[in-house]
gemmi code that builds the backbone of each chain (N, CA, C; Angstrom):
import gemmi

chains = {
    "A": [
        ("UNK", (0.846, -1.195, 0.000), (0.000, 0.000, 0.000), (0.884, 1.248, 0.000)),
        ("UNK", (0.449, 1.892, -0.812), (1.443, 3.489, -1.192), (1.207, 4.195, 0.339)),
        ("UNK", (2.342, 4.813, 0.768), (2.476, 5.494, 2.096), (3.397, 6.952, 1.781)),
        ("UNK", (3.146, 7.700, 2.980), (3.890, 8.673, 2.601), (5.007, 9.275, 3.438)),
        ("UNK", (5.755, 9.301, 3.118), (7.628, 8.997, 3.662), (8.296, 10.454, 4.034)),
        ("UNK", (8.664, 10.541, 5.018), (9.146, 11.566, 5.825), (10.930, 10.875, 6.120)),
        ("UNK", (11.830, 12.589, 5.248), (13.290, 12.195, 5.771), (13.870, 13.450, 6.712)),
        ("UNK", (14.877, 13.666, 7.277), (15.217, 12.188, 7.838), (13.803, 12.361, 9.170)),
        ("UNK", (14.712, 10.676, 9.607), (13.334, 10.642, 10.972), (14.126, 11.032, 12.300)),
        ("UNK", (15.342, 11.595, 12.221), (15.450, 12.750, 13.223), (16.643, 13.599, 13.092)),
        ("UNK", (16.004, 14.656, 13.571), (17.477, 15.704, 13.260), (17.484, 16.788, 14.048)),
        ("UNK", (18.301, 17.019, 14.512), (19.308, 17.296, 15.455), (19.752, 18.712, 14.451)),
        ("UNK", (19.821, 19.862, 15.405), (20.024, 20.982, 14.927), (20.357, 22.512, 16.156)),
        ("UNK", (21.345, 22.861, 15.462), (21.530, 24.540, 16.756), (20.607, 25.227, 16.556)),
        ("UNK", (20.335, 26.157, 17.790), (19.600, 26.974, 17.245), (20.013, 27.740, 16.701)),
        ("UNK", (19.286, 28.457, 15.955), (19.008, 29.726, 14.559), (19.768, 29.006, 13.580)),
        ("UNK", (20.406, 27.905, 13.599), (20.154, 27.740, 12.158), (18.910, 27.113, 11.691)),
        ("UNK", (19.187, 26.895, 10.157), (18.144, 26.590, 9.105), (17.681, 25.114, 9.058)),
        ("UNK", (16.370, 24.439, 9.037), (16.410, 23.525, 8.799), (15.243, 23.014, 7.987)),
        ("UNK", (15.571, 21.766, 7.207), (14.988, 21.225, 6.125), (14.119, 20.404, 6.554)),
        ("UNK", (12.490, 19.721, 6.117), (12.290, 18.773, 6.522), (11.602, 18.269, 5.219)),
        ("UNK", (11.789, 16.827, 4.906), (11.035, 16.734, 3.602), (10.443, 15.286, 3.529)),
        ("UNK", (9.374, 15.105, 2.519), (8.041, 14.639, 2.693), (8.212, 14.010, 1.581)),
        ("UNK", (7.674, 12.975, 1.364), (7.163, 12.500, -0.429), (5.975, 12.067, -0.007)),
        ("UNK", (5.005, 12.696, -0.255), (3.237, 12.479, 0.022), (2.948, 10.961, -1.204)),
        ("UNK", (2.151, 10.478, -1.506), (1.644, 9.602, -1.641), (1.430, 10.113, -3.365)),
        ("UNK", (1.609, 9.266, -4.259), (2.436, 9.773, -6.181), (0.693, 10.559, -6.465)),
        ("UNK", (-0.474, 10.285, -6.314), (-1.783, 10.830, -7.005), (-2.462, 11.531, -5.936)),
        ("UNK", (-1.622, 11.935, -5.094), (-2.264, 13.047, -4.014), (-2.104, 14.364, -4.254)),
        ("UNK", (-2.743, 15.093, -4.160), (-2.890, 16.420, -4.305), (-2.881, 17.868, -3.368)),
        ("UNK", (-3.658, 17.237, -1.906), (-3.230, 17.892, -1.050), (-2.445, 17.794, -0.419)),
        ("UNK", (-1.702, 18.757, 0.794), (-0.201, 18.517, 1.096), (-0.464, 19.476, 2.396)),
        ("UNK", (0.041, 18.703, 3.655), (-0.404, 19.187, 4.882), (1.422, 19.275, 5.672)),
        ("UNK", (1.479, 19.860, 6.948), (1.880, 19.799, 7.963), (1.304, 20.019, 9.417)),
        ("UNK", (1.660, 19.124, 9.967), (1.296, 19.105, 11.145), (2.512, 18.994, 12.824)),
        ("UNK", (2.481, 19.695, 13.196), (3.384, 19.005, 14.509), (2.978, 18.595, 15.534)),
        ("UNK", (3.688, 17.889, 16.865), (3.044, 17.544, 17.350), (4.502, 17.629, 18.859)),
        ("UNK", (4.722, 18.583, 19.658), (5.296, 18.917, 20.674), (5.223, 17.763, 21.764)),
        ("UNK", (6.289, 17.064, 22.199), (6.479, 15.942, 23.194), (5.455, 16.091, 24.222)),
        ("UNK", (4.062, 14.873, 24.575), (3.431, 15.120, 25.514), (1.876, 15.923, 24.810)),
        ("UNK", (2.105, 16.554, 23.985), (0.867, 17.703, 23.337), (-0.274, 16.843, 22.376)),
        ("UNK", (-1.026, 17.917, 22.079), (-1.637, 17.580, 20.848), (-1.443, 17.441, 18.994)),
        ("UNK", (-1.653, 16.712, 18.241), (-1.172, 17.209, 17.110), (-1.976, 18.490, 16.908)),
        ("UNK", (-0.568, 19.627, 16.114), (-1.354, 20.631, 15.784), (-1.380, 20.737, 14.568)),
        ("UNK", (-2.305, 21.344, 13.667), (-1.893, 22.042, 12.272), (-1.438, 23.098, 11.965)),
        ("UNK", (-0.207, 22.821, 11.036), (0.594, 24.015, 10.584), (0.302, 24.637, 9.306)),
        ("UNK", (-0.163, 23.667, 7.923), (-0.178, 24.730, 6.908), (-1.115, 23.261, 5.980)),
        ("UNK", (-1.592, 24.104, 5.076), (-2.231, 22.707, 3.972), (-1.594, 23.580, 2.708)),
        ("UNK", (-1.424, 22.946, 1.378), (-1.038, 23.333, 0.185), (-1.751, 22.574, -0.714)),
        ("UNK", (-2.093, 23.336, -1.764), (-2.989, 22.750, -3.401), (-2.466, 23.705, -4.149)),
        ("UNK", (-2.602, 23.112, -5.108), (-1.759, 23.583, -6.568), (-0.947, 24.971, -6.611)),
        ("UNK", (0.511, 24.454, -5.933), (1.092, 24.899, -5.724), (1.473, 26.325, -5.177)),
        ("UNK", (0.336, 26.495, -4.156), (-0.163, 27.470, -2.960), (-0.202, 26.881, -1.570)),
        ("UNK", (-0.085, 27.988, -0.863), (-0.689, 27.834, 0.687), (-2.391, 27.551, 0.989)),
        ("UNK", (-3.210, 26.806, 1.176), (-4.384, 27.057, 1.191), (-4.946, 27.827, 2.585)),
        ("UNK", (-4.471, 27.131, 3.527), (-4.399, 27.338, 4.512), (-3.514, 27.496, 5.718)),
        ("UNK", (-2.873, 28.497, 7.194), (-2.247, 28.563, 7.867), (-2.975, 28.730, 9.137)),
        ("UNK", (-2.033, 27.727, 10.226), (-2.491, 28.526, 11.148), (-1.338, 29.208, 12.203)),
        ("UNK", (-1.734, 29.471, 12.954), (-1.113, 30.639, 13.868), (0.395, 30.268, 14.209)),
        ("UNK", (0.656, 29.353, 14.253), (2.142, 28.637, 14.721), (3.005, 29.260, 13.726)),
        ("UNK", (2.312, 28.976, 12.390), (2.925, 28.799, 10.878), (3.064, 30.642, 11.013)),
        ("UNK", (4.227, 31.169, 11.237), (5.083, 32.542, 11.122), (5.675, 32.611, 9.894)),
        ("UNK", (6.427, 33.828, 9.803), (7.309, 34.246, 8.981), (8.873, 33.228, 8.683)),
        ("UNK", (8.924, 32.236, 9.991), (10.363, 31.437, 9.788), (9.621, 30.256, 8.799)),
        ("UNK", (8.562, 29.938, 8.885), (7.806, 28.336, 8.332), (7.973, 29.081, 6.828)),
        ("UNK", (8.188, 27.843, 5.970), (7.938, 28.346, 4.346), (7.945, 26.854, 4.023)),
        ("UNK", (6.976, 26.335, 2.602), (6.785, 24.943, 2.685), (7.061, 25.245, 0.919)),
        ("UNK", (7.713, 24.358, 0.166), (7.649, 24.000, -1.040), (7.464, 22.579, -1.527)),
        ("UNK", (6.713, 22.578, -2.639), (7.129, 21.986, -3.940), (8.046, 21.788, -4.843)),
        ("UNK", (9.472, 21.389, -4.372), (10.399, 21.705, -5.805), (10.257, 20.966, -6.976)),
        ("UNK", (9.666, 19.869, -6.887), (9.505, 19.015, -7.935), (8.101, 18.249, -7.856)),
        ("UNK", (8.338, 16.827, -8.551), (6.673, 16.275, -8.724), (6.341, 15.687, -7.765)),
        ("UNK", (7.305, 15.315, -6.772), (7.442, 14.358, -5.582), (7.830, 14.563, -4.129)),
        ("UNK", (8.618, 15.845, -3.719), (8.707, 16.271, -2.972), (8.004, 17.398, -2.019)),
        ("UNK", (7.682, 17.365, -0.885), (6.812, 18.564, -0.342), (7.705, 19.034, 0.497)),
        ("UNK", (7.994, 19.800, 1.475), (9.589, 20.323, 1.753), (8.768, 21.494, 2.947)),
        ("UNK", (9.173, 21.458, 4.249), (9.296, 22.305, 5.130), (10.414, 22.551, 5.764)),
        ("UNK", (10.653, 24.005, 5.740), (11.669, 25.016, 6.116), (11.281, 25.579, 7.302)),
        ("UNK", (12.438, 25.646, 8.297), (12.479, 26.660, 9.484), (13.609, 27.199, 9.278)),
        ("UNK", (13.485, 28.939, 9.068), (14.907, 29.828, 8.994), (15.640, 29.910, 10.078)),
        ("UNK", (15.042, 30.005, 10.890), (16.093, 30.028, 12.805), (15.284, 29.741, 13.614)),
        ("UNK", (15.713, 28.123, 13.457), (15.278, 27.572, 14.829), (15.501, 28.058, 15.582)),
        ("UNK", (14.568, 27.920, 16.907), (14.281, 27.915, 18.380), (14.300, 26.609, 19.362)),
        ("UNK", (13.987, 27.178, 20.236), (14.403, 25.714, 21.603), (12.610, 25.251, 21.146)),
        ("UNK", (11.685, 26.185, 21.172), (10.760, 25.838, 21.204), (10.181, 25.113, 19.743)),
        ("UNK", (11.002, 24.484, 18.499), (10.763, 24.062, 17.438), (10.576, 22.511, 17.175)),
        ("UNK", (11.398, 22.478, 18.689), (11.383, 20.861, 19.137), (9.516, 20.140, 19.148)),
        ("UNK", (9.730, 19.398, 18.421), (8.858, 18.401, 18.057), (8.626, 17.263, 16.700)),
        ("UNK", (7.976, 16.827, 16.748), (7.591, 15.526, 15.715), (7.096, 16.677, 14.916)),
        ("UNK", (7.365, 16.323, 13.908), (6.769, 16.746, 12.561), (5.992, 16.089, 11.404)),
        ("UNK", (4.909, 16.066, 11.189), (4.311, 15.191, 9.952), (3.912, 15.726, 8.879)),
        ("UNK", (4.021, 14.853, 7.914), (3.608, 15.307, 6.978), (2.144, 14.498, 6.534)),
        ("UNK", (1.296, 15.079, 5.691), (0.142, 14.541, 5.434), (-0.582, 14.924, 3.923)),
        ("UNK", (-1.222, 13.858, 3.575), (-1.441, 14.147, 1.659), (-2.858, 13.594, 1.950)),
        ("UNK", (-3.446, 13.967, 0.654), (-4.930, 13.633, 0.329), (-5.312, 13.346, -1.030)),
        ("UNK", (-5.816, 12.471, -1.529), (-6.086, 12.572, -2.756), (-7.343, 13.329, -3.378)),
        ("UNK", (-6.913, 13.622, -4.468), (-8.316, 14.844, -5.074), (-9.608, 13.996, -5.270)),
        ("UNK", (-10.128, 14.503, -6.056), (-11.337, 13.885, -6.744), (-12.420, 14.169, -5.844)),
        ("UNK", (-13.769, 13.136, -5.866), (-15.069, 13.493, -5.732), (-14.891, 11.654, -4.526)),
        ("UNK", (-15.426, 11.676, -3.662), (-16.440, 12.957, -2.784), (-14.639, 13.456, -2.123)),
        ("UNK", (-15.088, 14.945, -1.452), (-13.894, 15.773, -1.395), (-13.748, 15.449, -0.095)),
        ("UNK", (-14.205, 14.132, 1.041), (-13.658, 13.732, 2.018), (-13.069, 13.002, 2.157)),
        ("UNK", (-12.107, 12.476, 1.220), (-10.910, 11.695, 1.260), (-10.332, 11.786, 2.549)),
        ("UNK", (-9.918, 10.959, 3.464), (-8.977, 10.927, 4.554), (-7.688, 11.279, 3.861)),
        ("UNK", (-7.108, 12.119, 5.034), (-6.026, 12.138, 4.733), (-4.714, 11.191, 5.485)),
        ("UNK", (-3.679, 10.728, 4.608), (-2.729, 10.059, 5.316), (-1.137, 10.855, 5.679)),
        ("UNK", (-0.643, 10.329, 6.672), (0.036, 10.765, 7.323), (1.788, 9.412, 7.387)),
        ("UNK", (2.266, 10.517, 7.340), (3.460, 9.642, 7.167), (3.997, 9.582, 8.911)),
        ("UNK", (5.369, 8.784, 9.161), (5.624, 8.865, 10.589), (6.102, 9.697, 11.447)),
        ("UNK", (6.362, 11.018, 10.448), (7.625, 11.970, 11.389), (8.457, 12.343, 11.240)),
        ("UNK", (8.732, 13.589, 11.563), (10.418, 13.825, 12.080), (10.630, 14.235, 12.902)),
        ("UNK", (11.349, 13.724, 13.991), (11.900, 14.227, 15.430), (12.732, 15.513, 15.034)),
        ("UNK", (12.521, 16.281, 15.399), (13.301, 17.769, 15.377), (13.737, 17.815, 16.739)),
        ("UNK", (14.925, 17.984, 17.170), (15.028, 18.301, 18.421), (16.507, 19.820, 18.362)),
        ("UNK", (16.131, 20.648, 18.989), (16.478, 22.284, 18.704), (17.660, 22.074, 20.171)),
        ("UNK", (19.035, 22.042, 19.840), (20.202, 22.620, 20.700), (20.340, 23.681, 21.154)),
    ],
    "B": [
        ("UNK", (-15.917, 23.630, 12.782), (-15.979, 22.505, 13.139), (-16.392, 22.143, 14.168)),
        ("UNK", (-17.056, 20.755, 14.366), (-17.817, 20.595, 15.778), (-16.843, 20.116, 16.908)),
        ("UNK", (-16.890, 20.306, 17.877), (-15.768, 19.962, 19.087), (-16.862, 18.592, 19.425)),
        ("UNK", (-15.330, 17.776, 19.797), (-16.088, 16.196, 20.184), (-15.592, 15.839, 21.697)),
        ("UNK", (-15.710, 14.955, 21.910), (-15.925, 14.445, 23.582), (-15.674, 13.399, 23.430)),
        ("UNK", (-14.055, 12.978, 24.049), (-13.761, 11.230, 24.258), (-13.535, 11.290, 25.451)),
        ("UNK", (-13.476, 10.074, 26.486), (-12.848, 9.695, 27.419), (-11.407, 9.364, 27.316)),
        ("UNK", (-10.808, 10.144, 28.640), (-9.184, 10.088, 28.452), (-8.748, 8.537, 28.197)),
        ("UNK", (-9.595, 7.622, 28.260), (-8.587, 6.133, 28.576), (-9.790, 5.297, 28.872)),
        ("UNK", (-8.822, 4.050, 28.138), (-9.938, 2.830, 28.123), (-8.907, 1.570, 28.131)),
        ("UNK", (-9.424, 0.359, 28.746), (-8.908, -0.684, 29.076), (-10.262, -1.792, 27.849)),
        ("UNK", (-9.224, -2.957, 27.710), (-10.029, -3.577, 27.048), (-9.195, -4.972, 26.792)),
        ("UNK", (-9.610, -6.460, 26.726), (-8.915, -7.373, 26.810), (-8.682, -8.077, 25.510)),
        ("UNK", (-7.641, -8.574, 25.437), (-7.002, -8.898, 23.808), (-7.954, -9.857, 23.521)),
        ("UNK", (-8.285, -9.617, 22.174), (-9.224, -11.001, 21.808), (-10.842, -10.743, 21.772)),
        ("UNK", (-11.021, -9.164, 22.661), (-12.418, -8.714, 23.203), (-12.677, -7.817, 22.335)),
        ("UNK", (-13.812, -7.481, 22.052), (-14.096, -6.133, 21.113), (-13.738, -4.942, 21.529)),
        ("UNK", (-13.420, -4.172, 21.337), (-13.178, -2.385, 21.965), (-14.227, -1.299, 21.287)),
        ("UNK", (-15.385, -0.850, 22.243), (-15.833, 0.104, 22.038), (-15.785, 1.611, 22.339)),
        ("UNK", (-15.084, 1.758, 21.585), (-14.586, 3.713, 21.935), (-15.817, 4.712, 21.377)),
        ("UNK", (-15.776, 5.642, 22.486), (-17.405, 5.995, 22.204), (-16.877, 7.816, 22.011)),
        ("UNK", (-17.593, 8.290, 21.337), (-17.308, 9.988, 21.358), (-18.899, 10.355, 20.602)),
        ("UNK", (-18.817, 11.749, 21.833), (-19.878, 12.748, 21.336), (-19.947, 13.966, 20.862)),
        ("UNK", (-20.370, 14.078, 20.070), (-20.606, 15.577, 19.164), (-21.273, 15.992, 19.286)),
        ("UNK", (-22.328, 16.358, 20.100), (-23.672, 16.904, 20.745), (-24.201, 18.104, 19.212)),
        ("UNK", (-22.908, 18.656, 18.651), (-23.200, 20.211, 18.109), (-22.903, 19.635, 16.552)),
        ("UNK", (-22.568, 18.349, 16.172), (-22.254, 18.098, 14.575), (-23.584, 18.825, 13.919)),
        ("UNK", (-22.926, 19.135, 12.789), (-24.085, 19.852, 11.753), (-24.433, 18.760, 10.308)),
        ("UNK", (-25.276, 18.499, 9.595), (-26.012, 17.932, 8.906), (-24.413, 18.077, 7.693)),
        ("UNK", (-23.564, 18.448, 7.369), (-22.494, 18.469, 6.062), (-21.348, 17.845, 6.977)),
        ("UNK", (-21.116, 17.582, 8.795), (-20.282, 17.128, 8.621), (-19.792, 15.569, 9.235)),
        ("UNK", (-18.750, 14.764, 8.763), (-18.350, 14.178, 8.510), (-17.531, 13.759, 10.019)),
        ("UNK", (-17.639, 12.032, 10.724), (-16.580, 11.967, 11.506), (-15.952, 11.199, 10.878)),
        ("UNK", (-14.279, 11.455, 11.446), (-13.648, 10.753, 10.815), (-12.399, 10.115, 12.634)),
        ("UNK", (-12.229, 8.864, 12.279), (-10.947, 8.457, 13.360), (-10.064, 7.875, 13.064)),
        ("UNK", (-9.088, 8.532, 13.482), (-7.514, 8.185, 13.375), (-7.031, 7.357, 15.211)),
        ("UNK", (-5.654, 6.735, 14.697), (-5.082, 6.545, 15.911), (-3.717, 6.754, 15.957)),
        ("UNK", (-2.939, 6.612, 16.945), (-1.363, 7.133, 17.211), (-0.963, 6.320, 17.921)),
        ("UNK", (0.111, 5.248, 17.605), (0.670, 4.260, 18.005), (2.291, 5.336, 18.428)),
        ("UNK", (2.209, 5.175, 19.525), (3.638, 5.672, 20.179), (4.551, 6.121, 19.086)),
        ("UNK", (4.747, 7.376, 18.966), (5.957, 7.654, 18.066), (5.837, 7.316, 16.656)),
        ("UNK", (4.690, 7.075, 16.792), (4.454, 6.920, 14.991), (3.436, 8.231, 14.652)),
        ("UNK", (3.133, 8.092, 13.353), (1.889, 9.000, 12.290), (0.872, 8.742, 12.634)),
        ("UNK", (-0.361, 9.714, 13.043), (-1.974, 9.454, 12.763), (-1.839, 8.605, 11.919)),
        ("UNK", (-2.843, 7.257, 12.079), (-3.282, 6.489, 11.032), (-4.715, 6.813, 10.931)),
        ("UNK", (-5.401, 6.921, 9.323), (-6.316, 6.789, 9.170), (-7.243, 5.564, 9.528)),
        ("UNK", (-8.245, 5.396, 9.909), (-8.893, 4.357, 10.326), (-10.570, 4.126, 9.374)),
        ("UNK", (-11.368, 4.968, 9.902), (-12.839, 4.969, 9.064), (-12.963, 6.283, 8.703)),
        ("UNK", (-14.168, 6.784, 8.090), (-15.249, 7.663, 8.066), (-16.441, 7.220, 7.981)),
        ("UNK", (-17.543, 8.210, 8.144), (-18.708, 8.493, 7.887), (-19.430, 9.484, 8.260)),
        ("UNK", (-20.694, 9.562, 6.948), (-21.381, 10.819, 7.292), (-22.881, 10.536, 8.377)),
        ("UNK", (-23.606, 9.626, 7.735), (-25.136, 9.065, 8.751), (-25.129, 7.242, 8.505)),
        ("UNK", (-24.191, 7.158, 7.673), (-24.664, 5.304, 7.655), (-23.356, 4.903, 8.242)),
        ("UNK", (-23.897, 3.748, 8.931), (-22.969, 2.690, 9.491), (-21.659, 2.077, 8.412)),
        ("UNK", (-20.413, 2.166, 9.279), (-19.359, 2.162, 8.128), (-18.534, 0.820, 8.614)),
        ("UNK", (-17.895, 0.072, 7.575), (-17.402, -0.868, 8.112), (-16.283, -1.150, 6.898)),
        ("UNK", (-14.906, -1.676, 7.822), (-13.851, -1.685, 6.680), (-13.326, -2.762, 7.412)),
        ("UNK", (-11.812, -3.222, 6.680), (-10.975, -4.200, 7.285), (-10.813, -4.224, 8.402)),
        ("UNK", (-10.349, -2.618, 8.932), (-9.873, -2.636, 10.747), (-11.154, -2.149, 11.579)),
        ("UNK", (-12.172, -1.521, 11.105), (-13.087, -1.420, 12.062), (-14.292, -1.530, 11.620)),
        ("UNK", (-15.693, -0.875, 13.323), (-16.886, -0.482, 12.366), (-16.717, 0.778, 12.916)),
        ("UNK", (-17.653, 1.738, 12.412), (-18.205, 2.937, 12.961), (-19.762, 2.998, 13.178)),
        ("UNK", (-20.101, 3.040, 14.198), (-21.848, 3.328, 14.388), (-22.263, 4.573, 14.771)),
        ("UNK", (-22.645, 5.155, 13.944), (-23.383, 6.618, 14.333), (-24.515, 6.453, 14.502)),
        ("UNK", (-24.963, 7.436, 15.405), (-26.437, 6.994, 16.330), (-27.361, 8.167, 15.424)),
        ("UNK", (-29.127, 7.493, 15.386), (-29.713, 8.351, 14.376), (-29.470, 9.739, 14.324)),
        ("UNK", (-29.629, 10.664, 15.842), (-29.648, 11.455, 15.505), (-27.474, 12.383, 14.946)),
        ("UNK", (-26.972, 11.376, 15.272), (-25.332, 11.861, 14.595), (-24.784, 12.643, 16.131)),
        ("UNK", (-25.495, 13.071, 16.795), (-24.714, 13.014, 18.217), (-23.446, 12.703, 18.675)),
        ("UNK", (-23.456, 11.161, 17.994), (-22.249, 10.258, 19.052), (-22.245, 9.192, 18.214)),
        ("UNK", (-20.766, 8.894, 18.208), (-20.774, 7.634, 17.314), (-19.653, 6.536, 18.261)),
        ("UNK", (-19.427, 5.664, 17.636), (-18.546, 4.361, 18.242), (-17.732, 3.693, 17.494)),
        ("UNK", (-16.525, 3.680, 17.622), (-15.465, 2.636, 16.809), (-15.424, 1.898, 17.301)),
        ("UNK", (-15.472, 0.649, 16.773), (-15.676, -0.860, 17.393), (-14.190, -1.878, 16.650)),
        ("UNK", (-13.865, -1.792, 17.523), (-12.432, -2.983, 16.908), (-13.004, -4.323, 17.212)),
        ("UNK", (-13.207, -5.648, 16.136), (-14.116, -6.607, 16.470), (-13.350, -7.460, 17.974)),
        ("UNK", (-12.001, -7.772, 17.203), (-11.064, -8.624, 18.000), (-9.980, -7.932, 18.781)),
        ("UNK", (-9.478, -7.088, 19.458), (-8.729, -5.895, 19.596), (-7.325, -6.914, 20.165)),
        ("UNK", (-5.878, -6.637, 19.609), (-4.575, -7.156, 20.018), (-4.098, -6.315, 20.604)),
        ("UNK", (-2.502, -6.933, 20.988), (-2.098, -5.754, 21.714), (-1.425, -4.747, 21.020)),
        ("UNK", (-1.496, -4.956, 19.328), (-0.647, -3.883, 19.019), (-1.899, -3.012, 18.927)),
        ("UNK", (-3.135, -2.820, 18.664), (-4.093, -2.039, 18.946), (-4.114, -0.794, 20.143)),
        ("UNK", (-2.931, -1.204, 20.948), (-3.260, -0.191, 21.942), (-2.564, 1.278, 21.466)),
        ("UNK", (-3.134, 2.707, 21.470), (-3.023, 3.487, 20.748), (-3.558, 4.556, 21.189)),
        ("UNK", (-3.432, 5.809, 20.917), (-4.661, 7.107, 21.108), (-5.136, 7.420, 20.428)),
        ("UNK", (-6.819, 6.695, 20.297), (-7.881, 6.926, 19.149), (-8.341, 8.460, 19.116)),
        ("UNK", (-8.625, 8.852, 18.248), (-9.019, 10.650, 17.709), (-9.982, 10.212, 16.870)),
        ("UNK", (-11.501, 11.121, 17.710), (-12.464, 11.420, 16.864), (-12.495, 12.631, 16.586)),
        ("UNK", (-12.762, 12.567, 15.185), (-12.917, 13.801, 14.674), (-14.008, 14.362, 13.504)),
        ("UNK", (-14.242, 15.348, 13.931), (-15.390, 16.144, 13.269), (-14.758, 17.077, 12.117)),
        ("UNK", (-15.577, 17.463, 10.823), (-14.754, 17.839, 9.901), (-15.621, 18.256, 8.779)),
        ("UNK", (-15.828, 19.423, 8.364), (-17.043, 19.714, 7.283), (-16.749, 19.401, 6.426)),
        ("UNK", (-17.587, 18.854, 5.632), (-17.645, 18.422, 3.895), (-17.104, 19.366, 3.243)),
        ("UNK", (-16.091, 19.073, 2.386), (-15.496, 19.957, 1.772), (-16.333, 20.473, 0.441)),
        ("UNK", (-16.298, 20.965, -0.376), (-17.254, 21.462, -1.635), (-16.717, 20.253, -2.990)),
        ("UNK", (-17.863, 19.949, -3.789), (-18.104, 18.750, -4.455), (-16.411, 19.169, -5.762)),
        ("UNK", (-16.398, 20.280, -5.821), (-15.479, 20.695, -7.165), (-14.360, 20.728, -6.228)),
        ("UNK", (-13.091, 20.452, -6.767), (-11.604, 20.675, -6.540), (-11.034, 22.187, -6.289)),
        ("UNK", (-10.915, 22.255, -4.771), (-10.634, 24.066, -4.838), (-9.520, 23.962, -3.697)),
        ("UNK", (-9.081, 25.512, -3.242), (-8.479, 25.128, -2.483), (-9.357, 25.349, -1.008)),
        ("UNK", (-10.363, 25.865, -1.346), (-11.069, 25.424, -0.428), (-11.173, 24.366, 0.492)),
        ("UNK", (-11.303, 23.375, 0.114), (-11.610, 21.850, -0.067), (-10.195, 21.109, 0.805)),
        ("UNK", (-9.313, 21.961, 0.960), (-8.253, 21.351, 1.923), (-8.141, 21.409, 3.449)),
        ("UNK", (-9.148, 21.967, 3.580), (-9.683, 21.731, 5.484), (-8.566, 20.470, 6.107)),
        ("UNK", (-7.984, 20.883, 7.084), (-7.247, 20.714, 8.056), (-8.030, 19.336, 9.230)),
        ("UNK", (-7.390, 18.497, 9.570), (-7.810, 17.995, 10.909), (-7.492, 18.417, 12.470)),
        ("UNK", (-8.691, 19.028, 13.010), (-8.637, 19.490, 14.329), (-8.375, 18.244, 15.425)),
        ("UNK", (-6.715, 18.029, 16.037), (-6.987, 16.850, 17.150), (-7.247, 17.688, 18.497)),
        ("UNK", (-7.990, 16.820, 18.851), (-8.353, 16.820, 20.531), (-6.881, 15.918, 21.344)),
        ("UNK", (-7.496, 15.313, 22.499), (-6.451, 14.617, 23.459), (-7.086, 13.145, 23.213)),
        ("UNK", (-7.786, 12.629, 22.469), (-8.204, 11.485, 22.023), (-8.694, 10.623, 23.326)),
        ("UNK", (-8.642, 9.007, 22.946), (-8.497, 8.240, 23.867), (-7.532, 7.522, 24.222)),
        ("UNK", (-6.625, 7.095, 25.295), (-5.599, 5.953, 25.168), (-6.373, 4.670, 25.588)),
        ("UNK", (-6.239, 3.941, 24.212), (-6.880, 2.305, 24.682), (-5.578, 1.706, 24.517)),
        ("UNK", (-5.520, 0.980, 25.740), (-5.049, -0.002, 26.405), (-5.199, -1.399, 25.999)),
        ("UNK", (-4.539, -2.355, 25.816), (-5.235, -4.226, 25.429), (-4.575, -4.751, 26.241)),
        ("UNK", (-5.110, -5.513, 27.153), (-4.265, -5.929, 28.195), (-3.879, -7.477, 27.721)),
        ("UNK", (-3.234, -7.767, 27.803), (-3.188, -9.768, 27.738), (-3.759, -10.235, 28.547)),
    ],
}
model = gemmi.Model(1)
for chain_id, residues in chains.items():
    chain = gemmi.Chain(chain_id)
    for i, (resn, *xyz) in enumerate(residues, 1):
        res = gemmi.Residue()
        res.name, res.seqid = resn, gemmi.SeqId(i, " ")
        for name, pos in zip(("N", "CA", "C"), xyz):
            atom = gemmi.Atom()
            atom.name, atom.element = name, gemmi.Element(name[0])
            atom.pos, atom.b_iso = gemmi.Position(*pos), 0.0
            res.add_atom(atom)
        chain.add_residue(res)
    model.add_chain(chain)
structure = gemmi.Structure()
structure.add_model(model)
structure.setup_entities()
């Protein structure tokens, strides 16, 4: 069964620097999510993307968060300067298009971010 | 979106059915529950949906009650890798055409932790 793959599954980083996190959502999915989820917390939502936009943000998602598309397969979240407080699991999550428009969405396993 | 109501924690014996129960007192007629679970350190897994009919797949059922109130995930045979923090969730129908509308977010709560004991 097609799944959707989160690299790496942990990384280790100083703060204020830059860090990468990247996704390969599921090959005929269309929507493109992040979510985190802080040691102990709730998962939260960070951003959704469709054709090659932001659709949606929420409040977490600042000026350091920026999410791309570079290619047909990759979905890609950026933090410009980490913080202590950046520490958490990170997921990524895809949906496929079409009709009816409540497709579940799936979720890959993570990335441990943990902020030095 | 409608805010739902689980119990923090549930016990249940391997081999026994598991009924996890959540209420939506405030769901509206377009929306949709849907439940996921979280196996330690892993990804939400998708599990069911439904909108008013009884849903049933490989890993579970879902029973929504007539009036959509409150529904129930039922694991028939529950193991121990089953034990997990189930998330119900409420979630409006997105619009029938492809927009970006249509990419609505999942709101988690603090779910349930079910337990399978041996």
């Amino acid at each position: 069964e097609p799944e959707v793959t989160q690299t790496p599954s942990h990384q280790v980083t100083q703060m204020g620097q830059e860090v990468i996190l990247r996704c390969v959502p599921i090959s005929n999915h269309l929507y493109f999510y992040w979510y985190r989820q802080i040691l102990g917390q709730k998962v939260e939502f960070l951003v959704s993307f469709y054709n090659n936009e932001i659709s949606e943000k929420s409040e977490i998602f600042d000026d350091q968060f920026s999410v791309e598309r570079p290619d047909g397969s990759n979905f890609t979240l950026k933090i410009r300067s980490t913080k202590l407080e950046d520490s958490a699991m990170y997921f990524c999550a895809s949906r496929p298009p079409g009709l009816p428009s409540n497709q579940p969405q799936h979720f890959g396993d993570g990335t441990r971010l943990s902020i030095l | 979106d409608a805010k739902t109501t689980q119990p923090p924690s549930m016990d249940c014996a391997e081999g026994r059915a598991a009924n996890l129960p959540c209420n939506h007192s405030t769901i509206s007629g377009n929306e949709y529950v849907y439940w996921y679970r979280q196996i330690h350190s892993q990804g939400p897994q998708y599990i069911i949906h439904g909108l008013k009919n009884n849903e049933t797949n490989e890993m579970a059922s879902l029973i929504i009650t007539e009036d959509r109130k409150s529904s129930t995930l039922i694991l028939p045979h529950a193991t121990l890798r089953d034990t997990a923090v189930y998330y119900c969730i409420v979630r409006v129908r997105g619009p029938p055409q492809i927009s970006s509308g249509s990419a609505r977010q999942l709101t988690f709560g603090s779910g349930t932790q079910l337990t399978v004991l041996p």
